[in-house]
C-alpha positions as CSV (number, residue, x, y, z in Angstrom):
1,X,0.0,0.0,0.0
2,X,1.5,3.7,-0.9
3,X,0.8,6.0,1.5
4,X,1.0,10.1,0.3
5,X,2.3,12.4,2.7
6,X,0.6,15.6,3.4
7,X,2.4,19.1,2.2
8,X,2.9,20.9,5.3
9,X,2.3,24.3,5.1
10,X,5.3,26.7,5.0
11,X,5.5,29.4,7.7
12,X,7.4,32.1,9.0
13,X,8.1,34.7,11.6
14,X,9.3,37.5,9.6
15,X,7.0,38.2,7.2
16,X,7.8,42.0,7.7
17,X,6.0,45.5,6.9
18,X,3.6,46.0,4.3
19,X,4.2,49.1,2.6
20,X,1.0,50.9,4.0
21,X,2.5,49.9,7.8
22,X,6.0,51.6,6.1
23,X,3.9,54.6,4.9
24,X,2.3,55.2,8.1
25,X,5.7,55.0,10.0
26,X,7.5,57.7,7.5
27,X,4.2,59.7,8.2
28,X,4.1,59.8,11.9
29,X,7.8,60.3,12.0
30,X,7.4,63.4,9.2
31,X,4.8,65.4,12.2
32,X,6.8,64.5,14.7
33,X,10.1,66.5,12.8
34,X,7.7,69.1,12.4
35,X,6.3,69.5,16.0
36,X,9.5,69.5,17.0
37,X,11.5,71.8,14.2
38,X,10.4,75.5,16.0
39,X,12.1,74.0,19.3
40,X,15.1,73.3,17.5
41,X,15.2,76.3,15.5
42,X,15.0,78.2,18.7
43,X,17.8,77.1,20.5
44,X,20.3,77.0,17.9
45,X,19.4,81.0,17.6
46,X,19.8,81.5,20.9
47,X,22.6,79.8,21.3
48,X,23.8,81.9,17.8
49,X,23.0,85.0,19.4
50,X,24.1,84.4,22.8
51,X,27.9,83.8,21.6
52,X,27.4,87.1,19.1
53,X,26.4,88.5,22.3
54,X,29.4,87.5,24.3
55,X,31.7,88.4,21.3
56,X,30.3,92.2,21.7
57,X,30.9,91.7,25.4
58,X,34.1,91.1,24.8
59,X,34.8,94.0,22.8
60,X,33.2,96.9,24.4
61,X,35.3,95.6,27.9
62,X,38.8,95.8,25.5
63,X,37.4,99.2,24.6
64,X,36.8,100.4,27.6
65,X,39.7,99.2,28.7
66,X,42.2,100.8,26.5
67,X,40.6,104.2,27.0
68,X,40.5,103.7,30.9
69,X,44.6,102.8,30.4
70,X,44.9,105.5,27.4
71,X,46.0,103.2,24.9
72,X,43.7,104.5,22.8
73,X,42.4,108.2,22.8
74,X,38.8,109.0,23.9
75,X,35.8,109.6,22.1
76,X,34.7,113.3,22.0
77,X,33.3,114.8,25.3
78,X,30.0,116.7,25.6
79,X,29.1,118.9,28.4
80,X,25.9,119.9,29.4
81,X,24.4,122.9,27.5
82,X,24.1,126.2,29.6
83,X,21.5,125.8,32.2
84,X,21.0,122.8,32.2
85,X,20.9,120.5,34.5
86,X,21.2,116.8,32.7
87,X,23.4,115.6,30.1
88,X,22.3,115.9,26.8
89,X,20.7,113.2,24.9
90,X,22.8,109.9,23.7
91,X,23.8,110.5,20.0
92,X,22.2,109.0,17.3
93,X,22.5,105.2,15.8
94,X,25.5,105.1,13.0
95,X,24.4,105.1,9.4
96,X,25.9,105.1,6.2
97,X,28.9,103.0,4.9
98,X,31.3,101.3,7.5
99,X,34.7,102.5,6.2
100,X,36.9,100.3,9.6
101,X,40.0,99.5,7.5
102,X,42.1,98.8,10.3
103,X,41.9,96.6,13.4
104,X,41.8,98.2,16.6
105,X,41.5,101.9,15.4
106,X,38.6,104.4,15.1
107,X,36.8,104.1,12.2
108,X,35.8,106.9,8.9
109,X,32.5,108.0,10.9
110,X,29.3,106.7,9.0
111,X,27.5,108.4,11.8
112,X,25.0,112.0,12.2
113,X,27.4,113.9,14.0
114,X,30.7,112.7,14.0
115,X,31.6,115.3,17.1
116,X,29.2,113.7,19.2
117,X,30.6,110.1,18.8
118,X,33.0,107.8,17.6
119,X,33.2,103.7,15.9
120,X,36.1,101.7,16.5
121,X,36.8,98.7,15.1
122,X,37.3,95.1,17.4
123,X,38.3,92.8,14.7
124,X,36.7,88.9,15.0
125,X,38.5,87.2,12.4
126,X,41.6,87.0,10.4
127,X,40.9,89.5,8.1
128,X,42.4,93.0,9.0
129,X,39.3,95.6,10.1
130,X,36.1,95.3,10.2
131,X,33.8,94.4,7.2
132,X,30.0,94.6,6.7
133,X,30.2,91.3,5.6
134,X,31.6,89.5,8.7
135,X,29.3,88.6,11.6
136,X,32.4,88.2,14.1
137,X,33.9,91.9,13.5
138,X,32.6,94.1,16.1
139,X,31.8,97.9,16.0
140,X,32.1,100.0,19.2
141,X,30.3,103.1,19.3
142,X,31.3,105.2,21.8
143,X,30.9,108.7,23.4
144,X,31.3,110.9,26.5
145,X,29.1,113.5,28.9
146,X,30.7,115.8,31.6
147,X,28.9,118.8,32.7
148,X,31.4,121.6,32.3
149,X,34.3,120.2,30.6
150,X,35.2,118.6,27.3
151,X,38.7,117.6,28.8
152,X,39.4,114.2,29.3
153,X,41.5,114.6,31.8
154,X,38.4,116.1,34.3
155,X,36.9,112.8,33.8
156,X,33.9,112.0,32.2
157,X,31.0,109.3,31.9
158,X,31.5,106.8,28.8
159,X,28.8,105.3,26.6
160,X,29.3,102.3,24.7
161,X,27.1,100.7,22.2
162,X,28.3,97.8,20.5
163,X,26.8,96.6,16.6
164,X,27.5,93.7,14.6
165,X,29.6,94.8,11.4
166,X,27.4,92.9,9.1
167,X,24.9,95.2,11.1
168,X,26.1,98.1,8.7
169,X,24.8,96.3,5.2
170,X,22.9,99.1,3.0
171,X,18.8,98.7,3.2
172,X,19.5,98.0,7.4
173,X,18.8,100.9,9.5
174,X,20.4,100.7,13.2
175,X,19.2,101.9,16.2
176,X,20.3,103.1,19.5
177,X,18.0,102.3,22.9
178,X,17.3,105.9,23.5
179,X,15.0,105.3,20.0
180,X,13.3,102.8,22.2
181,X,14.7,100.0,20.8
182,X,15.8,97.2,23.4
183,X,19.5,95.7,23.0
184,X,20.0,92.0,21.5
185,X,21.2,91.2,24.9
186,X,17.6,91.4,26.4
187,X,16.0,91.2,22.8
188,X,16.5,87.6,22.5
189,X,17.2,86.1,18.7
190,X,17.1,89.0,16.9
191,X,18.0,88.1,13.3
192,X,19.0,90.3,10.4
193,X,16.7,91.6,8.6
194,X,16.5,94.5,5.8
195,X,13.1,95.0,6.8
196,X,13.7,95.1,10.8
197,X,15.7,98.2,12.6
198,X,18.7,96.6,14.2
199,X,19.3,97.5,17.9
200,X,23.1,97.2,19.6
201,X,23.7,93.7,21.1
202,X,24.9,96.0,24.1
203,X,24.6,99.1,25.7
204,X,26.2,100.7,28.8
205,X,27.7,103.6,30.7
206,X,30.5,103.4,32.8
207,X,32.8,106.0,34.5
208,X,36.1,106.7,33.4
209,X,38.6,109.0,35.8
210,X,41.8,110.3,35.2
211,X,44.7,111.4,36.9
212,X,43.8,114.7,37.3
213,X,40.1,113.7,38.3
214,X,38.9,115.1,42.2
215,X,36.1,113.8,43.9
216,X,34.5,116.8,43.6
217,X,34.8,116.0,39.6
218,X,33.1,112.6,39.9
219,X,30.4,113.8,42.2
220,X,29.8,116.7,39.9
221,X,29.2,114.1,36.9
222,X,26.7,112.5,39.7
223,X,24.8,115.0,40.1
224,X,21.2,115.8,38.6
225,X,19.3,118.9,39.7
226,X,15.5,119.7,39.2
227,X,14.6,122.7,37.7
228,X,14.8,124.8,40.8
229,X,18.4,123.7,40.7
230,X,17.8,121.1,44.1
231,X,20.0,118.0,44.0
232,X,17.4,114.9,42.7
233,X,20.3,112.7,42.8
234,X,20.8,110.3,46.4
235,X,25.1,110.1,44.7
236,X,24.9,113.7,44.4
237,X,25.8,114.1,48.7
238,X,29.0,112.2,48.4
C-alpha cells in the first residue's frame, strides 16, 4: 500500500511590513520633525546670538579698557548745554557705509554727528578691520558727557554701544536704545533683517577718571538737579 504524505504548510516569523505599515511610520515620524523643528530652530538661535552676544561683550570691555589705560584716545566729550541741568541726549545710531580699514583703530564715521561720537573697530576674524560682511567683526560706538568740561583729563561718563559689522549692510537701519529700541542682549534672537531696525547687542555707561580727576569731579558728573536747581540725585551728597 502507498501512503501520500501531506504538504505541510510553509511558515514564517518574519513576514515584515507591508508598505502601508511603512507609509504610516514615515508619516508619523514626518509630524513629529515638524512638531518638533520651532524648538530646534530656537535654540540654535539663541545659542547663535548668545555667543554674538558674548563676542560684543568682549569687545566693548577691550574698549573700555584701553581708553581707561589710554591706549587709545577717547571719544569726544559733551558737556551739558548752559543751564541745564542733565546731560544731553545719547547720540544717534550710525548710518551710512562702515569705512573700519584697520583693526583696533577708530573708524571713517558713518554716523549723524561725528563730534558727538566715535566707531572703532574690534576685529573677529583673520581678516584686518572690520567688514560689513563679517558677523564676528565688532563695531564699538562710543561717546562721553561731563557737565562743564570737554577735557578728558576732568573725567567724564562713557557710553558704549556695541553693533554687529554685518549690522552696517545698505537697506539696514540701526538703532540706538534711546530710539526705544531694546538691546539684543535682552532682545532675545534678533535676526538680520532688511526690513527690521537693528538695535546694539549691548549698551552701557561706565565711569572713566583720570589722573587729574577730584572727587568733587566725579560727584559733579553724579549730580542731577531739578529745575529749581535742588539736588534729585541720592550720589549727588557724596
Amino acid at each position: 500500500m502507498i501512503h501520500c504524505k501531506k504538504k505541510q504548510k510553509l511558515t514564517s516569523n518574519d513576514s515584515g511590513f507591508t508598505i502601508i505599515e511603512s507609509l504610516m511610520a514615515i508619516i508619523v515620524v514626518s509630524i513629529l520633525m515638524i512638531a518638533i523643528a520651532p524648538a530646534i530652530v530656537l535654540s540654535v538661535a539663541t545659542r547663535v546670538q548668545a555667543k554674538r552676544v558674548e563676542l560684543a561683550t568682549d569687545a566693548a570691555s577691550s574698549y573700555v579698557d584701553a581708553v581707561r589705560s589710554t591706549t587709545i584716545d577717547p571719544p569726544p566729550i559733551t558737556k551739558r548745554a548752559t543751564g541745564a541741568t542733565t546731560d544731553p541726549a545719547p547720540p544717534d545710531a550710525p548710518s551710512g557705509t562702515l569705512k573700519c580699514e584697520y583693526s583696533s583703530k577708530y573708524c571713517d564715521l558713518p554716523v549723524t554727528n561725528p563730534s558727538t561720537s566715535s566707531l572703532f573697530c574690534v576685529n573677529g576674524d583673520t581678516k584686518e578691520g572690520c567688514q560689513n560682511t563679517s558677523n564676528k567683526d565688532m563695531v564699538v560706538q562710543a561717546f562721553g558727557y561731563h557737565p562743564t568740561s570737554t577735557t578728558p583729563e576732568n573725567g567724564y561718563k562713557l557710553g558704549v554701544r556695541v553693533y554687529r559689522a554685518d549690522a552696517f549692510k545698505t537697506g539696514i537701519t540701526l538703532q540706538a536704545v534711546k530710539d526705544g529700541a531694546k538691546s539684543q542682549k535682552a532682545f532675545g534672537t534678533n535676526l538680520l533683517s532688511k526690513n527690521k531696525p537693528q538695535p546694539p547687542l549691548i549698551e552701557f555707561t561706565t565711569e572713566v577718571t583720570a589722573k587729574g580727576t577730584s572727587f568733587s569731579d566725579l560727584c559733579g558728573r553724579l549730580e542731577e538737579k531739578d529745575s529749581s536747581g535742588k539736588n534729585i540725585n541720592l550720589q549727588s551728597k557724596c
